[in-house]
C-alpha positions as CSV (number, residue, x, y, z in Angstrom):
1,X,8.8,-29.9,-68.7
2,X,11.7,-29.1,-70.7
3,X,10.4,-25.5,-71.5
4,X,10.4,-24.6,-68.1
5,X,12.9,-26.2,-66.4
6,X,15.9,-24.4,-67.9
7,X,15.1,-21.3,-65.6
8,X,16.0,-23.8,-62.5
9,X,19.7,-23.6,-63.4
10,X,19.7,-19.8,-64.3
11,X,18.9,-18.9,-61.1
12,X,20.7,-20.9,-58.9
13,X,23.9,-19.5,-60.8
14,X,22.5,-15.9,-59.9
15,X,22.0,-16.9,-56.3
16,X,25.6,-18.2,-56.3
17,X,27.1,-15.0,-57.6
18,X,25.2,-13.0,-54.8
19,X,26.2,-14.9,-52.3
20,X,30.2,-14.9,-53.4
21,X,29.3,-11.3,-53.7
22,X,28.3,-10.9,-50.2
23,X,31.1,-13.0,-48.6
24,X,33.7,-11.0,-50.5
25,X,32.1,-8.2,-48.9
26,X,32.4,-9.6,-45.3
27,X,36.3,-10.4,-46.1
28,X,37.3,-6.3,-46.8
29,X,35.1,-5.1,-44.1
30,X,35.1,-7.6,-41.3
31,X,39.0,-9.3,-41.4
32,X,40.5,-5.7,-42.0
33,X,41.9,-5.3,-38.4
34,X,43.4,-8.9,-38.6
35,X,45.3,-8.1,-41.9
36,X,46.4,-5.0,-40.4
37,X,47.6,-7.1,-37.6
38,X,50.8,-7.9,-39.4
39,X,53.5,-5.7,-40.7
40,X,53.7,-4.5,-44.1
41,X,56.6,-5.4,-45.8
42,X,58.5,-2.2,-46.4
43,X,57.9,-0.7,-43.3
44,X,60.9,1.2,-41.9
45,X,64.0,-1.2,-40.3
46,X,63.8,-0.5,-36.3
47,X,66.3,1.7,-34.8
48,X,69.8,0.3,-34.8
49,X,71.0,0.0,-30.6
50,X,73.2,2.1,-29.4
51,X,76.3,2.3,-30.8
52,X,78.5,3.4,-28.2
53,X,82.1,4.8,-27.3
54,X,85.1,3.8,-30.3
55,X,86.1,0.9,-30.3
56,X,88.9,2.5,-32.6
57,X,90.6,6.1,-32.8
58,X,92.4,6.8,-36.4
59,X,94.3,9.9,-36.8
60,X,95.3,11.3,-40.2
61,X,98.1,13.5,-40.9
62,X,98.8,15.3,-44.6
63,X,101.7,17.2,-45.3
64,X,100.5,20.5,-47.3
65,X,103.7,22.0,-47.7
66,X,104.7,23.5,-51.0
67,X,106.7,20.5,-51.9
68,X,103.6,18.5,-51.8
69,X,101.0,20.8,-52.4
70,X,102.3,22.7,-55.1
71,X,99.6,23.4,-57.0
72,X,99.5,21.4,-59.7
73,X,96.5,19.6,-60.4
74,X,98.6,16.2,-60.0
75,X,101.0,17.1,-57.3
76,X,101.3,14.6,-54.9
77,X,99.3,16.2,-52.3
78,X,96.0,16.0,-54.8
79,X,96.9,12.3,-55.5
80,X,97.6,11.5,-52.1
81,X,93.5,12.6,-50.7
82,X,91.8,10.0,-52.2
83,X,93.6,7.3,-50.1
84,X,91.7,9.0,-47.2
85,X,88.7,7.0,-48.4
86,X,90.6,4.0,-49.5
87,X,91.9,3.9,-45.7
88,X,89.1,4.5,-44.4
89,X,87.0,2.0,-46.1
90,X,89.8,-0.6,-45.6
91,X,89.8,-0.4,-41.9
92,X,85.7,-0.1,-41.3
93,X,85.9,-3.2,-43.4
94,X,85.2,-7.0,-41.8
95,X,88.9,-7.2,-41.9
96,X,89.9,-3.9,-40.2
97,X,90.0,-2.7,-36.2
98,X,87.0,-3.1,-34.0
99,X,84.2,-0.8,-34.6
100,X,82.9,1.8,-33.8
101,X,85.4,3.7,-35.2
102,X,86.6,7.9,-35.1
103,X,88.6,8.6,-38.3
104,X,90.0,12.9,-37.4
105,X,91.9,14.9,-39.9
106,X,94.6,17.1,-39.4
107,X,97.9,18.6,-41.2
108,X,101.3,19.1,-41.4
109,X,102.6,22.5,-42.4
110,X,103.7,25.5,-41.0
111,X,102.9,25.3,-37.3
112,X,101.3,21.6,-37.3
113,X,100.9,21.7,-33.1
114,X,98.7,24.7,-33.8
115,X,95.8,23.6,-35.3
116,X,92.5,22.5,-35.0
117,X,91.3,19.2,-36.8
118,X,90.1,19.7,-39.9
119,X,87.7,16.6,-40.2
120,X,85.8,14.3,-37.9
121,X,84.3,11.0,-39.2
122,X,82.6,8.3,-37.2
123,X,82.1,4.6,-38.7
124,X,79.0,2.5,-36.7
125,X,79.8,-0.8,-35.8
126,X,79.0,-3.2,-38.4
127,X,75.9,-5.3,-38.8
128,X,75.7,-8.9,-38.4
129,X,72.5,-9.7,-40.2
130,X,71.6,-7.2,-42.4
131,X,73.2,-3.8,-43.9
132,X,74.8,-0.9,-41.5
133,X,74.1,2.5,-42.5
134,X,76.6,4.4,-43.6
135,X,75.4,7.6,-45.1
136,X,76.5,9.6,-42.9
137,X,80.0,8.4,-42.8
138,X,79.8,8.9,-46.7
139,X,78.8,12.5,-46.4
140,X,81.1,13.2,-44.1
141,X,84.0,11.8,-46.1
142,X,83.4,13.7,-49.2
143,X,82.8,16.9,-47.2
144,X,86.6,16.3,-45.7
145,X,87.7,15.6,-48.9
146,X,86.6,18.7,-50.5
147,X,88.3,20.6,-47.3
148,X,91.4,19.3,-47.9
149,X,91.8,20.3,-51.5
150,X,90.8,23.7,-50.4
151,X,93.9,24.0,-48.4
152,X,96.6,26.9,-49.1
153,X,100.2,25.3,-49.6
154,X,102.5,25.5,-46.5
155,X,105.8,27.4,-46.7
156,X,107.5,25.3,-43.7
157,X,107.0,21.0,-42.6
158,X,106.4,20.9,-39.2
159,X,106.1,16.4,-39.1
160,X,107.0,16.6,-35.4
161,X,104.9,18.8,-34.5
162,X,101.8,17.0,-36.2
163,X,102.9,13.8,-34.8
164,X,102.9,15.2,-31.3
165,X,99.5,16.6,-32.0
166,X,97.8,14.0,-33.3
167,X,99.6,11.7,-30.5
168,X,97.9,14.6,-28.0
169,X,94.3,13.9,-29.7
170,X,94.4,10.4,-29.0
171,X,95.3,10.6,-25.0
172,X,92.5,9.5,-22.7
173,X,91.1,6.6,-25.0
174,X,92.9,3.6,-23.0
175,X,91.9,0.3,-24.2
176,X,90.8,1.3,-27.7
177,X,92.6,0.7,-31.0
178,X,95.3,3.8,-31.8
179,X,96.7,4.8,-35.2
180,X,98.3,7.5,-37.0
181,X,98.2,7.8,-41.1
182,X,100.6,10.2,-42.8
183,X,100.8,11.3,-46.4
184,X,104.0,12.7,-46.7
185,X,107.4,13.5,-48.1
186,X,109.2,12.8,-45.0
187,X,111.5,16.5,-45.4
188,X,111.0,17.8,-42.2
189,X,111.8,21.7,-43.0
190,X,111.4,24.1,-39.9
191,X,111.6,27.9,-39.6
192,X,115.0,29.2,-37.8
193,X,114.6,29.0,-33.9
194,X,111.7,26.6,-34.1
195,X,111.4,23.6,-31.4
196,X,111.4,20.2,-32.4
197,X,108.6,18.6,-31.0
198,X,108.7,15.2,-29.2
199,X,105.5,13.0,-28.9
200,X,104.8,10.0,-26.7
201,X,103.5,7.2,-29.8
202,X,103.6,4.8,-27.1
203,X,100.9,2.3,-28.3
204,X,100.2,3.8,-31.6
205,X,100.6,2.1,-34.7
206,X,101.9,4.2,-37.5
207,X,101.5,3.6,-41.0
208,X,103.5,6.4,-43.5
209,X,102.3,6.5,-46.9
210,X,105.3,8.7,-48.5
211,X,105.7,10.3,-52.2
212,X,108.8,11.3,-53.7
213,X,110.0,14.4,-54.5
214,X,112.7,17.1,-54.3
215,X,116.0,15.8,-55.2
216,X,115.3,12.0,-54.6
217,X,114.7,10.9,-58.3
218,X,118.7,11.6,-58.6
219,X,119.3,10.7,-55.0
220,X,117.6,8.1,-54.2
221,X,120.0,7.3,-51.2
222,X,118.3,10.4,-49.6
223,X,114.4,8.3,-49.4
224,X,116.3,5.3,-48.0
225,X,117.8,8.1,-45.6
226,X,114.5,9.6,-44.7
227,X,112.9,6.2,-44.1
228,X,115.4,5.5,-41.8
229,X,115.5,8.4,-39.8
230,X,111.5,8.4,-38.8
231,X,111.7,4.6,-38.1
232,X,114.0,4.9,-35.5
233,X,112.2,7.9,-34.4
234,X,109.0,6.5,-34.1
235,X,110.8,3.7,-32.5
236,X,112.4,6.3,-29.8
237,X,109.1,7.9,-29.2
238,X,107.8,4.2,-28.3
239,X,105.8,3.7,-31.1
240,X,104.5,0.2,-31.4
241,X,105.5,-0.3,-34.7
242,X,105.5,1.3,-38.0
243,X,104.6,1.0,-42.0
244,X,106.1,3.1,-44.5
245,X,104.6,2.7,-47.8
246,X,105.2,4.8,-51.0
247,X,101.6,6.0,-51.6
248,X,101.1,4.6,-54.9
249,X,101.8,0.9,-53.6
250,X,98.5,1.5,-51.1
251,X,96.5,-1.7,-50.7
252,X,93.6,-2.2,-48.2
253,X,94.8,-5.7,-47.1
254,X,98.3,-4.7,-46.6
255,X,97.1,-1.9,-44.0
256,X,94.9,-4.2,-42.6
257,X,97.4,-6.5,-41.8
258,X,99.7,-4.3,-40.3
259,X,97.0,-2.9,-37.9
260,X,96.5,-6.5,-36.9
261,X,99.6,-7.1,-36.6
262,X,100.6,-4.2,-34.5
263,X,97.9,-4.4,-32.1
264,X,99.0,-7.9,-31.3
265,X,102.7,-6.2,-30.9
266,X,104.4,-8.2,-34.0
């Protein structure tokens, strides 16, 4: 009995293995369709909803006269553009204006009503679960950047007259959040015979980001001057209120809370 017996076991352990064989089988074939049934976890994220008209219209003004923009690789102009992207990623942030937002691009030189804008930048609204995308934004950003240190130097400062354009650009968006960044030396310097232009800021907020040059390191009365003299222009024009900054002494909070601020009309 003991010599033939041990067979018994051997193959009822080779019946058991077929059979786990054969349900296995079943499982991939038959219960395919249900598996697929659910979605595989790095499918691609839906399409975001529509994003809308701004909720926010930014203007930037910067000043590429000669006195700026001289063409040194550390002239105030050249460190001025990268607070393009520091402003723009302070006011997309949680903290800034409401999204979605229009960031444009234009300068002040020799005929500044004349021109066309030089950039055009949109910001989607943020996400509240998740991450927004913001490639594109990013793209566009650097390519604007890379415009503006293209730009030939300026022989004249037309300010007023990019103030009243950029003021122009903004018409016809009732409702939304206005501003105006400029990145300037505050010397207005006009051709013989040229206009001064006038522009209507009236609910704009206006935040001047200024660097020093000329004769102010020995005058320093004459900043103080300047300063004065656009604040109570801006004020004149109806502005609803102002920042002047030097542009070294940029912080993202401190813009921040002067838009929010402003649009509340402190």
């Amino acid at each position: 009995m003991d010599r033939k017996h041990p067979a018994v076991p051997l193959a009822i352990i080779f019946g058991l293995l077929l059979l786990f064989a054969w349900l296995g089988h079943l499982w991939s074939g038959g219960s395919t369709g249900q598996r697929n049934v659910a979605a595989p976890p790095n499918q691609p994220p839906t399409a975001s909803p529509t994003q809308g008209s701004p909720q926010s219209y930014l203007f930037y003004l910067f000043d590429v006269s000669r006195s700026m923009n001289n063409g040194a690789p550390d002239s105030p102009y050249n460190r001025a553009i990268p607070l393009l992207g520091g402003a723009i990623r302070a006011l997309s942030g949680d903290e800034g204006p409401p999204a979605p937002q229009r960031h444009r691009v234009g300068t002040i030189g020799n005929m500044s009503l004349n021109q066309a804008i030089l950039c055009d930048i949109n910001v989607p609204r943020r996400a509240v679960f998740g991450s927004t995308d913001t490639s594109a934004s990013a793209d566009s950003l650097r390519s604007c950047m890379s415009r503006l240190r293209a730009l030939r130097p300026s022989e004249y400062t037309d300010i007023s007259g990019g103030l009243k354009y950029a003021s122009l650009a903004l018409q016809g968006n009732g409702g939304a959040a206005l501003g105006i960044l400029m990145f300037t030396d505050l010397e207005e310097d006009l051709p013989s015979g040229r206009e001064i232009a006038t522009a209507d800021l009236g609910g704009i907020c206006i935040a001047v980001y200024y660097a020093i040059t000329g004769n102010e390191p020995t005058h320093p009365s004459d900043l103080d001057k300047r300063i004065e003299f656009w604040r109570t222009r801006f004020k004149s024009w109806h502005a609803q209120g102002s920042l002047f900054r030097l542009a070294t002494a940029f912080s993202p909070d401190d813009l921040n809370h002067f838009f929010s601020d402003c649009g509340r009309g402190k």
